[in-house]
C-alpha positions as CSV (number, residue, x, y, z in Angstrom):
1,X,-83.2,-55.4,-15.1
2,X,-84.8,-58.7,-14.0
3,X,-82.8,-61.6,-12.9
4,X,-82.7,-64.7,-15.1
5,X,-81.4,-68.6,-14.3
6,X,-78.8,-69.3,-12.0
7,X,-76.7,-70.8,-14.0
8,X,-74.5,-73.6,-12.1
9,X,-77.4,-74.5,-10.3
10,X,-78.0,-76.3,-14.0
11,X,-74.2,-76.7,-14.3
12,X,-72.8,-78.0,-11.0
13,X,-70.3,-80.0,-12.7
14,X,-69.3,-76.9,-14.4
15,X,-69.2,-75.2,-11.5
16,X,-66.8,-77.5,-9.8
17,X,-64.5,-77.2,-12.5
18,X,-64.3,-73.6,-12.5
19,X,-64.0,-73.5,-8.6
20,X,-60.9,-75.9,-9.5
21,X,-58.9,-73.1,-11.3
22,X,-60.2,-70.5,-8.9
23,X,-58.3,-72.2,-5.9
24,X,-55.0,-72.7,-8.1
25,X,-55.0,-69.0,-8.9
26,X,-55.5,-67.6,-5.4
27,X,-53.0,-70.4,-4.7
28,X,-50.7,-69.2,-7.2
29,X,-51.0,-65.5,-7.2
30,X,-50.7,-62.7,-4.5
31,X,-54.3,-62.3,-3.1
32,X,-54.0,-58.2,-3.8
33,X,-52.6,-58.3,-7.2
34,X,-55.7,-61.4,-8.3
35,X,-58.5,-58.8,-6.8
36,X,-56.8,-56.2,-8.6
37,X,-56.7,-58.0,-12.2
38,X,-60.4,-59.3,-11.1
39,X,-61.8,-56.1,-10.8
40,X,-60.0,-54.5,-13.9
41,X,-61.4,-57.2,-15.9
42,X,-64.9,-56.7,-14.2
43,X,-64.7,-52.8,-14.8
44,X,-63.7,-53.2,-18.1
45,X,-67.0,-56.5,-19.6
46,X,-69.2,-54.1,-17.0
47,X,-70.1,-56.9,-15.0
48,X,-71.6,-55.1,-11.7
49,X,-72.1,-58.2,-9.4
50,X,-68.0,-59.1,-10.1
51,X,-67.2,-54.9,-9.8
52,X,-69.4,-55.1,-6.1
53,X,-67.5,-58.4,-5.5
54,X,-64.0,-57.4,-6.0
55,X,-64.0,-54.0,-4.4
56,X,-65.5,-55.2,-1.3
57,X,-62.4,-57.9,-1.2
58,X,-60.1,-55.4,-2.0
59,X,-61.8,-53.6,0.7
60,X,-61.6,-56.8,3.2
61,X,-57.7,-56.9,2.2
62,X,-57.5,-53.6,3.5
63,X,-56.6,-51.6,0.0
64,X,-57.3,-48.2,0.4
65,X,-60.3,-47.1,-1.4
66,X,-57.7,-44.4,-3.3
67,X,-56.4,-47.0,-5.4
68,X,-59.8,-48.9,-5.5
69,X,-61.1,-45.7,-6.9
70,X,-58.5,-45.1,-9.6
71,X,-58.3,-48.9,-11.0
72,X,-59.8,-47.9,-14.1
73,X,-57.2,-45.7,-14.8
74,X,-54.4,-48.0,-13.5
75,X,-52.0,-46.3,-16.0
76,X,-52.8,-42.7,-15.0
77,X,-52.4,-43.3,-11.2
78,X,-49.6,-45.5,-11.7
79,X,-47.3,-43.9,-8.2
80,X,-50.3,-46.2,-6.2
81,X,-49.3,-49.7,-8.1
82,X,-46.3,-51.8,-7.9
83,X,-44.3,-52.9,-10.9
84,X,-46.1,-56.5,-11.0
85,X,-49.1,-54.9,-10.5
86,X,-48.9,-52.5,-13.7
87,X,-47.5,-55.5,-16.1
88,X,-50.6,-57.7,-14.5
89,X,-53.4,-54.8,-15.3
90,X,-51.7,-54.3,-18.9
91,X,-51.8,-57.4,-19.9
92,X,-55.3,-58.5,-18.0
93,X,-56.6,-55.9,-20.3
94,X,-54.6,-56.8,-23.7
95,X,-55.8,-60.5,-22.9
96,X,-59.8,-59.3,-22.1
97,X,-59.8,-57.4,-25.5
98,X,-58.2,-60.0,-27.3
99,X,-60.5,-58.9,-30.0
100,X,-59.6,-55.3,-30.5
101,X,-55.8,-56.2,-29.0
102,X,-54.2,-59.7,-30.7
103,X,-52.4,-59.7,-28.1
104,X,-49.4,-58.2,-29.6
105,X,-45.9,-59.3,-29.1
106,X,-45.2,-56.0,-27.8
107,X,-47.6,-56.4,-25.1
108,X,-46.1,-60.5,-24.4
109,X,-42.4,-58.9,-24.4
110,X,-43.7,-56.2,-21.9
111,X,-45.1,-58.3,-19.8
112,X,-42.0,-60.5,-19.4
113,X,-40.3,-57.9,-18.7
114,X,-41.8,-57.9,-14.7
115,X,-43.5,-60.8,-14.7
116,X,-41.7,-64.4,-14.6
117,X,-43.0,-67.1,-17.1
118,X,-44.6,-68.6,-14.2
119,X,-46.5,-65.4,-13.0
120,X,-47.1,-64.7,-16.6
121,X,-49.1,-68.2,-16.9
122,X,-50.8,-67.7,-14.2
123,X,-52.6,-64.5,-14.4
124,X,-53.4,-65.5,-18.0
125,X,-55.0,-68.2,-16.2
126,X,-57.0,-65.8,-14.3
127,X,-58.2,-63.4,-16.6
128,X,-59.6,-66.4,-18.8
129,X,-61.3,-67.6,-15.6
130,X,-62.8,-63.6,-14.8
131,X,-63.6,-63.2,-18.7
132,X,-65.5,-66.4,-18.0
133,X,-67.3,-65.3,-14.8
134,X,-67.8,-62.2,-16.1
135,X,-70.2,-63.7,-18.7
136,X,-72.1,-65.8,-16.5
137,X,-72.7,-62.5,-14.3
138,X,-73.8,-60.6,-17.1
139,X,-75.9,-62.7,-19.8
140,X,-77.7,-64.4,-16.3
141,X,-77.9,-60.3,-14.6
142,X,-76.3,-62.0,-11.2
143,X,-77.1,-59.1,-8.4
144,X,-74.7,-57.3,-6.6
145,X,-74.6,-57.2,-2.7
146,X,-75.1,-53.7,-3.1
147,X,-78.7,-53.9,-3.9
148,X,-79.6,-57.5,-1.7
């Protein structure tokens, strides 16, 4: 896979703007429960520099690599999440398949039924900004630390 442009190196403005909402969400969220979400949404566009990224923050956070390992399958493993944590990775992953999903009510209603309007906001917030940066990582093939 070769590497193509950097991309806010042509977009610094656009950069800016996305570093903007980055600092509200780690302002606004729990710094755990944002890496989670981040690396969900990662796993799930298959964005590998954003997976590296994540896991080693998770890491840095001192998550154990048990639950690293078994964020795919969030659902499955659910004894090693928190409440907030499972209505976050549902609805990170309703909102990242938006597509396939519509974002149901069902989901919404679920959602609300941990999280607080606020919360709810906010990690919607977050998984645009990762859907986003997810993008960016894989149309310009952005390298992991893994292989520097």
């Amino acid at each position: 896979m070769s590497k193509r442009l950097e991309v806010f190196k042509f977009a610094p403005e656009a950069y800016k703007g996305f570093g903007a909402v980055h600092e509200y969400v780690k302002s606004a969220l729990p710094a755990e429960l944002l890496e989670l979400v981040y690396l969900r949404i990662s796993l799930i566009n298959g964005c590998a520099y954003c997976i590296d990224m994540h896991t080693r923050d998770l890491l840095k956070q001192g998550v154990k690599s048990d639950k690293i390992a078994l964020v795919p399958v969030w659902d499955e493993a659910a004894a090693l999440f928190s409440d907030k944590e499972q209505a976050a990775l549902a609805w990170a992953e309703t909102v990242t398949r938006v597509e396939q999903t519509k974002v149901p009510d069902a989901a919404y209603q679920q959602a609300l039924k941990v999280l607080s309007e606020q919360e709810l906001a906010d990690i919607t917030v977050a998984v645009a900004l990762m859907n986003a940066y997810n993008r960016f990582g894989v149309s310009f093939r952005m390298q992991p630390a893994a292989l520097a």
